[in-house]
N, C-alpha and C positions, 0 to 999 in steps of 0.2 A: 638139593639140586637135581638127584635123581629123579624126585616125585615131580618136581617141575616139569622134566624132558618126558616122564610116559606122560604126563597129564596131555601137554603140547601135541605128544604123537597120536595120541589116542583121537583127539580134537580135527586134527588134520588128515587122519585114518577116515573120520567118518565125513569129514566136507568131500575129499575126493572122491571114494567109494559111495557116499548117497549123497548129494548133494543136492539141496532142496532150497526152493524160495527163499526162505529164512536164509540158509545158509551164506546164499549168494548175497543179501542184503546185509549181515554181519558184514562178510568180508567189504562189501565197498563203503562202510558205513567205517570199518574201521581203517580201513585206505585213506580214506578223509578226515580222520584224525590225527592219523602218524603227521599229512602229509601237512595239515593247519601248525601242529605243533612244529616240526620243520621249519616248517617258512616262518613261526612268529622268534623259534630259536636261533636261527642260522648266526644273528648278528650279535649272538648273547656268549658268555661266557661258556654257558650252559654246553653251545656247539662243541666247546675244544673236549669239553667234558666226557660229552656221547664218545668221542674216538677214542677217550682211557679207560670208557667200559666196554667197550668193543675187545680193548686188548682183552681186560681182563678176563673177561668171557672165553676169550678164545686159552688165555693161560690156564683157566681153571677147566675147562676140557682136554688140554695136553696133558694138565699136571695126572687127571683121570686117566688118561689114556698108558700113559707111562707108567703108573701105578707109583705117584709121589703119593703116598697120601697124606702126612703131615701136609705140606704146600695145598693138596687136595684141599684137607679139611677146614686151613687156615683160610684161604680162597672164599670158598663155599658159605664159610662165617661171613666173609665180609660185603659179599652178593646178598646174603640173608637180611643183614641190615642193609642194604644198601639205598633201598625207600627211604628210611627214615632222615639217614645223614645228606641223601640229595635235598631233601625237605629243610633242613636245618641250614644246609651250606649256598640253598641258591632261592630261601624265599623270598627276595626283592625280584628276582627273572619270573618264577614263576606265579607270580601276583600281575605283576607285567602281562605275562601272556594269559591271562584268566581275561582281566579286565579289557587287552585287545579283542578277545572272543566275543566278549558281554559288550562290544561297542558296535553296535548297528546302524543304518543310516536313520533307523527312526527316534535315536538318541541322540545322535551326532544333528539331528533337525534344529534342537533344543540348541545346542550353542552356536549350531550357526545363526541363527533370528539374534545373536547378539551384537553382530556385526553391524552397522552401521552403513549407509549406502556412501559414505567419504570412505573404501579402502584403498583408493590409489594413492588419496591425500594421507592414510593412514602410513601406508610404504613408503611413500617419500618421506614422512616426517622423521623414519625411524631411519633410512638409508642417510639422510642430512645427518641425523645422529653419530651413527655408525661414522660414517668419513670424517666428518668437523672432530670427533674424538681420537680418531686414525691419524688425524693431521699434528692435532696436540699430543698426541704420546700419552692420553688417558687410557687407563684400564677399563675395560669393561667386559662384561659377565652379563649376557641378556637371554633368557631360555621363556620362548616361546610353546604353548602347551597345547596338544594336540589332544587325539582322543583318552589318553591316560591321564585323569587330574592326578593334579600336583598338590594337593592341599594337605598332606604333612609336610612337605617342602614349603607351602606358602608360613604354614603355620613357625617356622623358623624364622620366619623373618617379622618386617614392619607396615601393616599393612599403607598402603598407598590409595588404591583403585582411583586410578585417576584417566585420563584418556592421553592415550600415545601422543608426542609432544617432544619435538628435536629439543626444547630447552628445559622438557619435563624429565626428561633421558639425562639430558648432559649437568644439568644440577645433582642428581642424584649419583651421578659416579665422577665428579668431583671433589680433586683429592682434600683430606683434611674435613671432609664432612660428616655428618652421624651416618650416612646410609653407602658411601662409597663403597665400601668393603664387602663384596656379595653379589649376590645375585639377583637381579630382576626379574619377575615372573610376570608373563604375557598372556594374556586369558582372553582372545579375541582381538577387540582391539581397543581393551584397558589394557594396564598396569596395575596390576592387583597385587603386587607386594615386591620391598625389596631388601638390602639386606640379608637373603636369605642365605642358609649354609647347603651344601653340596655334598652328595658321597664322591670322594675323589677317583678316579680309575685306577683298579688295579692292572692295568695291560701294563707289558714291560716293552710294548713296542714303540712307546711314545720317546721322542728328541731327548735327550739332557737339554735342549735349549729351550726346552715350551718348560714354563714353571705351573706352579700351583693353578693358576686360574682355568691353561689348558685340560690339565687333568680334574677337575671340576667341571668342565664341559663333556666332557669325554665319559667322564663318569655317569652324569646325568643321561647320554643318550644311552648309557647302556642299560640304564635301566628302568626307561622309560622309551617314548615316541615321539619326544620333542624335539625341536631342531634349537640347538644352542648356537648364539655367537657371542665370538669374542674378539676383544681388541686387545692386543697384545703393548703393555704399559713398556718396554725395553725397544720395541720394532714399528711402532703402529699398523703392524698387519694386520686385519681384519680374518678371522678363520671361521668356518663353522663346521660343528658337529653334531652329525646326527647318525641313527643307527649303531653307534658304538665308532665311527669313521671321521677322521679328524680333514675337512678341505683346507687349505689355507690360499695367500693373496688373493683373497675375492674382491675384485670389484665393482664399481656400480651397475654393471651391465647384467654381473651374474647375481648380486645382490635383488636388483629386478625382478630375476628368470625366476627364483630360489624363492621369493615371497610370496611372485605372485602365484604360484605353484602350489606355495602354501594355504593362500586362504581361496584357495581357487577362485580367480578375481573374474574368471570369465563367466562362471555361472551365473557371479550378481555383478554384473559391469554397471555400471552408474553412469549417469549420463555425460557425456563431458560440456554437455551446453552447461548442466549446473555448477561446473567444476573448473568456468573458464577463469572467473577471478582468484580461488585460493591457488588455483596452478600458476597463476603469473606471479603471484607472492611468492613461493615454491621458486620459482626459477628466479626472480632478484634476488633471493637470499643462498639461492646455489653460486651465482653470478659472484655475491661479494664476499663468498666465501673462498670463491679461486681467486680474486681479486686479492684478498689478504695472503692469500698461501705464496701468491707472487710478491707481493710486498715482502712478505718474511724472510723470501730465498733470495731478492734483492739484498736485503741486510747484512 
């Protein structure tokens, strides 16, 4: 710990007193790394983490100051190792934040060309999904995949790769089937696997009332970039999570905002002269679907 604190002063002794070109381009070189790490951490475990080595830091300098030195030296141990068990306790975060660093727009080019010029018909299909299963009281677990592949998550499950599809959605998390149970994974706009299993979240801030499938969502976005939704099988609330942050009652309006946001629909807007027959499909099938929801509540 001592050698650390002259090494640090010694470093700081000469950027103030001679401070040269180099010097100045370290320091803002390394401003822009604290500050990337930051921002990819802030919504990660990792964040609450920084504030109990902050304590510690500062415990293991009073314990010095004081002259504890057993606590001193006990302290000083566990700062020593303390690279390695951050490595071991948080390598799902920091794989996460490598892979957001290594995601550029001239990679992220590649999976957007896989999009399809139907993404409005793609949004609706999955938003008719989302509600008509909201309506019935079906479970569902759908994590769409942003710039962090998922493909040890895909590799969990059964592969699908099929193209988004309100009755391709709602077969699949239909209860009593092979693939109901899991999670769906969105890769554009396929359906590239379902079935698949989930790291649950460890946060202690989530309801007693959100079960299993909540904290499967919750979990995912913590340790990745994806935006998960879910439909809740006891409430049919529709939620979603993403950044480690749980929304809940969304509906079609912000379900809308939220997607199209997602695959940024404005960049590739599609024409809607081409898009005037599957949208009037689209809208009779929204139509007798409030039509049956009224029938139901008649009942």
């Amino acid at each position: 710990m001592d050698a650390i604190v002259e090494q640090f002063s010694a470093v700081l002794w000469n950027v103030i007193n001679r401070p040269s070109v180099v010097d100045l381009i370290d320091i803002l070189l390394l401003t822009l790394i604290i500050y990337e790490m930051l921002l990819h951490l802030r919504h990660t475990r990792v964040s609450q983490t920084l504030k109990g080595i902050i304590v510690l830091l500062l415990a293991t300098w009073l314990s010095d100051v004081v002259g504890m030195r057993t606590i001193h030296a006990l302290l000083s141990w566990v700062i020593n190792a303390g690279p390695v068990l951050l490595i071991i306790l948080f390598q799902q975060e920091i794989r996460r934040v490598l892979e957001e660093l290594g995601a550029t727009n001239l990679f992220d080019s590649a999976a957007r060309m896989q999009l399809t010029s139907s993404t409005d018909l793609m949004i609706d299909e999955l938003i008719l999904a989302l509600e008509h299963m909201a309506r019935r009281r079906v479970g569902a677990l759908i994590v769409i995949e942003n710039k962090t592949h998922l493909n040890d998550v895909i590799a969990t499950g059964t592969r699908v790769d099929g193209v988004i599809s309100q009755p391709l959605l709602e077969n699949i998390f239909e209860p009593n089937t092979p693939l109901h149970d899991g999670a769906v994974i969105v890769r554009g706009d396929r359906i590239v696997s379902a079935a698949c299993l989930l790291h649950l979240s460890d946060t202690t801030g989530v309801g007693r009332d959100l079960g299993t499938r909540h904290r499967a969502g919750l979990g995912m976005s913590e340790i990745s970039d994806a935006t998960v939704f879910i439909v809740s099988e006891e409430t049919g609330i529709i939620s979603m999570a993403r950044g480690g942050e749980l929304v809940r009652h969304l509906d079609e309006t912000s379900l809308h905002k939220i997607l199209h946001e997602l695959y940024d629909s404005e960049e590739k807007a599609p024409s809607r002269l081409s898009l005037n027959v599957p949208l009037l499909n689209l809208k009779q099938r929204r139509r007798a679907a409030h039509d049956e929801q009224q029938t139901e509540e008649k009942k």
